[in-house]
C-alpha positions in Angstrom: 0.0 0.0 0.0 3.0 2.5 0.9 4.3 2.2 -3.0 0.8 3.5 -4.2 0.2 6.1 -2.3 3.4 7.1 -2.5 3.2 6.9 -6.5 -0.1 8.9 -6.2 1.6 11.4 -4.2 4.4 11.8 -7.1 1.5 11.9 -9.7 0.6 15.2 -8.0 3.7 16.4 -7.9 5.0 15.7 -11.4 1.8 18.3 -12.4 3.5 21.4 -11.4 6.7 22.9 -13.2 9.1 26.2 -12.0 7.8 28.5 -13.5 3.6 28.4 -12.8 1.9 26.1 -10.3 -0.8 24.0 -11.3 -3.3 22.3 -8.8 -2.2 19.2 -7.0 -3.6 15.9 -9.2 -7.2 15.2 -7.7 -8.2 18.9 -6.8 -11.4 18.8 -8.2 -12.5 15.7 -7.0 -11.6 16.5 -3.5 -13.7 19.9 -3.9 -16.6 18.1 -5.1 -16.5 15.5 -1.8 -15.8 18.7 0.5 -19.3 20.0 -0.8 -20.9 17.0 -0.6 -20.4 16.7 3.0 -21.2 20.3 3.3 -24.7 19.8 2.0 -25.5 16.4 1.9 -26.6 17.3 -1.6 -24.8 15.9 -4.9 -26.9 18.0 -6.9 -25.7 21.6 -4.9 -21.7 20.6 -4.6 -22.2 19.6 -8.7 -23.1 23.6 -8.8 -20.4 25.0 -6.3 -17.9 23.3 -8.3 -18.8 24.3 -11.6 -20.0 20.6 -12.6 -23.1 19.2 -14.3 -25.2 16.9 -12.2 -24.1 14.0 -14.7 -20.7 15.3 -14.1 -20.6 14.8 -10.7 -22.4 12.2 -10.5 -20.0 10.1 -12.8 -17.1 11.6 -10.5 -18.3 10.0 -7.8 -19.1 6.7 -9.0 -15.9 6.4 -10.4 -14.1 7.3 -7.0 -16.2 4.7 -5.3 -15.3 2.1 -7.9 -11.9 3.5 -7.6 -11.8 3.5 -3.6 -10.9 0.5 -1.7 -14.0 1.3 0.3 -17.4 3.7 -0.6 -16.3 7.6 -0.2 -19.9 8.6 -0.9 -23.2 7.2 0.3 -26.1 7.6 -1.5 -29.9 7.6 0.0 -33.2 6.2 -1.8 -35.5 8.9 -2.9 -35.3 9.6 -6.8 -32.9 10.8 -9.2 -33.2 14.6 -7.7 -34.4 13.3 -4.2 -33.1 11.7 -0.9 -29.4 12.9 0.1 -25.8 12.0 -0.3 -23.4 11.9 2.9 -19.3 11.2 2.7 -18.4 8.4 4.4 -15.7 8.2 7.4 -13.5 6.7 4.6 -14.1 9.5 2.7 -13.2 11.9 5.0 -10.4 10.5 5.7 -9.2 11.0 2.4 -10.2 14.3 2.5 -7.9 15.0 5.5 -5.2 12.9 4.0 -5.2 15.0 0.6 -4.4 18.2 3.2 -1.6 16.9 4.7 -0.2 16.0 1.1 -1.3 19.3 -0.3 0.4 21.2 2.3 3.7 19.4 2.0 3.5 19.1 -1.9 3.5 23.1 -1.6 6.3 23.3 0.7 8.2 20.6 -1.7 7.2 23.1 -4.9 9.1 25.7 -3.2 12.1 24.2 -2.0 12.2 23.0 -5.6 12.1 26.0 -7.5 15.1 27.6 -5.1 17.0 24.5 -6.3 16.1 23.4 -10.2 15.3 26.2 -12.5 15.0 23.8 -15.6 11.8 21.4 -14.3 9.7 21.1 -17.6 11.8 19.4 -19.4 11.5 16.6 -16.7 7.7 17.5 -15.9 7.0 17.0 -19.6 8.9 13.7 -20.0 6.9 12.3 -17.2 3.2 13.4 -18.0 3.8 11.1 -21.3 4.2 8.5 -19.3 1.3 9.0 -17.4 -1.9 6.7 -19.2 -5.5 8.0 -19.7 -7.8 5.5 -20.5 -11.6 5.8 -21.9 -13.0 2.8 -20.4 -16.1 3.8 -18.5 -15.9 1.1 -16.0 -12.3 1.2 -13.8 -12.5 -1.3 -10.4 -9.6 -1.5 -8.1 -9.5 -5.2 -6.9 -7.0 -7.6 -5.9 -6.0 -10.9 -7.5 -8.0 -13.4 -5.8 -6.8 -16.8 -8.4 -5.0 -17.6 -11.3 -5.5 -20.0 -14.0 -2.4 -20.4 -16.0 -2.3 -22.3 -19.2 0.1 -22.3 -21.8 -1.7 -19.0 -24.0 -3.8 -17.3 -22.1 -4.7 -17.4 -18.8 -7.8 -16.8 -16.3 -7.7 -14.3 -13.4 -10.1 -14.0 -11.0 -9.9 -10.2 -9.4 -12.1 -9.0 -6.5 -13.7 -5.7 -6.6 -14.9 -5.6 -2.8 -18.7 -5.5 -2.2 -18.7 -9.5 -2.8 -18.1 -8.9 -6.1 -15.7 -10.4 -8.0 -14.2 -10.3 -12.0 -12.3 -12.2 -14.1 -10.0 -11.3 -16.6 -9.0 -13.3 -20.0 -5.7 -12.5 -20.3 -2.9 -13.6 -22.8 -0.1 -15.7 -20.6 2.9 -12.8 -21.4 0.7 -10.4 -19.8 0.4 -12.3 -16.2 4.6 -12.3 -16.4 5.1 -8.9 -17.8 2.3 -7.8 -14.8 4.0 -9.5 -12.3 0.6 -11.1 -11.3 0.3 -12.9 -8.2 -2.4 -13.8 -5.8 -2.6 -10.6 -3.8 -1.6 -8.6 -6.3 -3.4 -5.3 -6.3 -4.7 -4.5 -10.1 -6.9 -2.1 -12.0 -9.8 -4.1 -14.1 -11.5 -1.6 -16.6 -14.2 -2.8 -18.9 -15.6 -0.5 -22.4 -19.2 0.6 -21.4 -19.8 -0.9 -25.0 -18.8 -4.4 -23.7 -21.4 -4.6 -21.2 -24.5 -6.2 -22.0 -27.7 -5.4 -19.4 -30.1 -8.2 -18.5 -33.6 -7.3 -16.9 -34.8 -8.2 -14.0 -32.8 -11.8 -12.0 -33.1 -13.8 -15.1 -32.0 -18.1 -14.2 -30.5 -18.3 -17.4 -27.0 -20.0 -17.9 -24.6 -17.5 -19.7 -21.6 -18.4 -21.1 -20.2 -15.1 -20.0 -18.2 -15.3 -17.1 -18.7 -12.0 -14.9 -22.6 -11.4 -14.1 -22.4 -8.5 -11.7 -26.1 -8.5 -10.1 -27.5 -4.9 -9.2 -30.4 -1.9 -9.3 -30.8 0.1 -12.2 -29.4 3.6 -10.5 -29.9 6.0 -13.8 -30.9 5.4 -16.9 -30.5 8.4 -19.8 -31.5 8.3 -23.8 -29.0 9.9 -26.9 -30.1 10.2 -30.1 -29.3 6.3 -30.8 -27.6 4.7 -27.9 -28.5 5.3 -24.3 -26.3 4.6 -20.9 -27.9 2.1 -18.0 -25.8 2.6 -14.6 -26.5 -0.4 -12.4 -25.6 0.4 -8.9 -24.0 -3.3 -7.0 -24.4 -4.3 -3.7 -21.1 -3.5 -2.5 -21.2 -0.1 -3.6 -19.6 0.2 -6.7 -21.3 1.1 -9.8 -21.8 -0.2 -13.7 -22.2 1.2 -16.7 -23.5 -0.1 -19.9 -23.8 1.3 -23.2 -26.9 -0.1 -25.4 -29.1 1.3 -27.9 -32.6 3.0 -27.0 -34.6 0.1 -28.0 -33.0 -2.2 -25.8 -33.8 0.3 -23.3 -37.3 0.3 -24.2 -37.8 -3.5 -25.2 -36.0 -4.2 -21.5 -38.2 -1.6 -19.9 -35.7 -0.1 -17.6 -36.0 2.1 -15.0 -34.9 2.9 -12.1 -34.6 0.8 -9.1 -35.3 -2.4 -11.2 -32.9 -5.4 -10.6 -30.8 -5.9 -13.4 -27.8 -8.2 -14.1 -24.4 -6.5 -16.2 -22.7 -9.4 -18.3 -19.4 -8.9 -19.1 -17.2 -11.3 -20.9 -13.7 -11.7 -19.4 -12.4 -11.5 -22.8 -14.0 -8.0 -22.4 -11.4 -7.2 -19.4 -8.3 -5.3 -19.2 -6.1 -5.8 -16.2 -3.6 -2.8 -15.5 -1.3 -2.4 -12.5 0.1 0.8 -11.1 3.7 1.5 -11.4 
């Protein structure tokens, strides 16, 4: 645990160069929890932080699925209604990103009296740092591993009771240094989830059947997103089109199942 929180520490650091300061990685995010405890309300931090409800509502799924326990709890009541509270977890972060902020400022300091060429460095490193566009990101840990001589099968909890598992070429469990223990990173395309209605008894070749309640449900012009939020917490998203919406007469607070298949999984690590 020391090596990631020390590389998420460096992360923040790496952001900031000599010659202008920029926010400390995570800034916003933390903002948005501080107002959620402030008003119990998802819907008036969104607005004090200058986010869209959907915004901030994706935020905060994706620092719950991210967290190793829930940062924000949510209450029944409707999409606009009931309330949202941070957890002790969360608030613990929130007191933990402090400390780090005020010593990542004295740090800055002490570093621009020294090095008076940091870009170079600082620019180096953000191209090393990797975005990713899957919707769904789960920190787990390895839980099994299924080695055979291509590809290999690895079974990844994501807390809550939940669990994954990954397809994964052999190579990759070497060149990831997987082991049972071994904290990883599963993310999964909102495309490669498919959404079954209601708590269907049918067998599924498809490995990971992640069992939840229909938490939002929006229309595009084509395709439309179905969150499912799990019993542990974390949260699901699925991209289909509107009439699978609409055949599967979705809505919220209806039991659904997301179906992945663990071909559909990507493992990462941090470095």
């Amino acid at each position: 645990m020391r090596n990631r929180n020390e590389a998420g520490v460096w992360m923040g650091l790496i952001r900031s160069d000599s010659a202008r300061e920029q926010p400390l990685l995570g800034q916003r995010q933390i903002a948005l929890l501080r107002q959620i405890a402030a008003t119990g309300s998802i819907t008036h931090a969104a607005k004090a932080v200058d986010l869209s409800y959907k915004a901030a509502w994706d935020a905060v799924n994706a620092m719950n699925n991210m967290a190793e326990q829930p940062l924000v709890a949510s209450a029944t009541g409707g999409k606009h209604g009931g309330g949202s509270r941070i957890t002790e977890y969360g608030l613990r972060q929130i007191q933990l990103y402090d400390i780090v902020e005020n010593e990542y400022r004295r740090f800055v300091g002490r570093l621009n009296e020294k090095v008076h060429d940091v870009d170079e460095l600082t620019n180096f490193m953000r191209r090393l740092m990797m975005q990713t566009s899957a919707r769904n990101q789960f920190l787990g840990r390895v839980t099994g591993l299924n080695i055979g001589p291509i590809n290999a099968e690895i079974g990844v909890d994501i807390g809550g009771g939940d669990h994954i598992t990954a397809l994964i070429t052999r190579g990759s469990v070497e060149n990831l240094g997987l082991q049972e223990g071994s904290e990883v990173f599963a993310l999964v395309k909102a495309s490669s989830v498919i959404i079954v209605a209601g708590e269907p008894k049918l067998k599924l070749s498809a490995r990971n059947q992640l069992r939840g309640t229909v938490s939002d449900c929006k229309k595009g012009a084509v395709n439309g997103e179905v969150t499912l939020q799990l019993a542990g917490g974390k949260t699901v998203t699925a991209t289909i089109t509107n009439a699978s919406i609409d055949g599967l007469a979705l809505k919220e607070g209806d039991p659904a199942v997301a179906v992945i298949k663990s071909s559909s999984v990507i493992l990462g690590v941090a470095l």
